[in-house]
Steps between C-alpha positions, in 0.01 A plus 500: 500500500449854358592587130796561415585675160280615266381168357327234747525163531134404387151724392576844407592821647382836371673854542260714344488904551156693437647803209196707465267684772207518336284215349572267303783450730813318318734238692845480378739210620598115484420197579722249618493113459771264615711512160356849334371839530225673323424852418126572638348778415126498588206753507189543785206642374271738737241188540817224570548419144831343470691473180871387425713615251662241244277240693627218218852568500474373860469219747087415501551499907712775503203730315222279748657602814592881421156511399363346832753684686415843374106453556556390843729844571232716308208260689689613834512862422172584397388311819702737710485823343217453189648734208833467575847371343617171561808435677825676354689198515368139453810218586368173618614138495251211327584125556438305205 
């Protein structure tokens, strides 16, 4: 059964949005957990350097996988097209 709402039944699901063109790229957006959701804001470095903002104020697996997340989308990019962006728009589902 597919998600329904912005919060999921287990794991976590990121909305995040890429807000600058140029690197260090910045992700703005939330995280969603069954009972909560999280401001994210995150930054990629030019090497895959990933970096979130307020990383104490939240959820240790919340910070993990946006981390992980956000290497594997810059990982993917640089193997397609080495020197670009990463995706625009990053929203995936993570079981728990």
């Amino acid at each position: 059964m597919g998600i329904v709402g912005d919060h999921p039944e287990s794991g976590v699901r990121f909305d995040l949005t890429r807000t600058s063109d140029a690197a260090p790229w910045v992700y703005d957006g939330s995280a969603f957990t069954p009972d909560a959701r999280h401001s994210v804001r995150a930054t990629v470095t030019h090497d895959g350097l990933v970096t979130v903002e307020g990383e104490d104020a939240l959820p240790k697996e919340v910070v993990q996988r946006a981390k992980l997340l956000l290497k594997t989308a810059f990982k993917h990019s640089e193997e397609a097209s080495p020197g670009s962006a990463p995706p625009r728009r990053v929203h995936r589902w993570r079981a728990s």
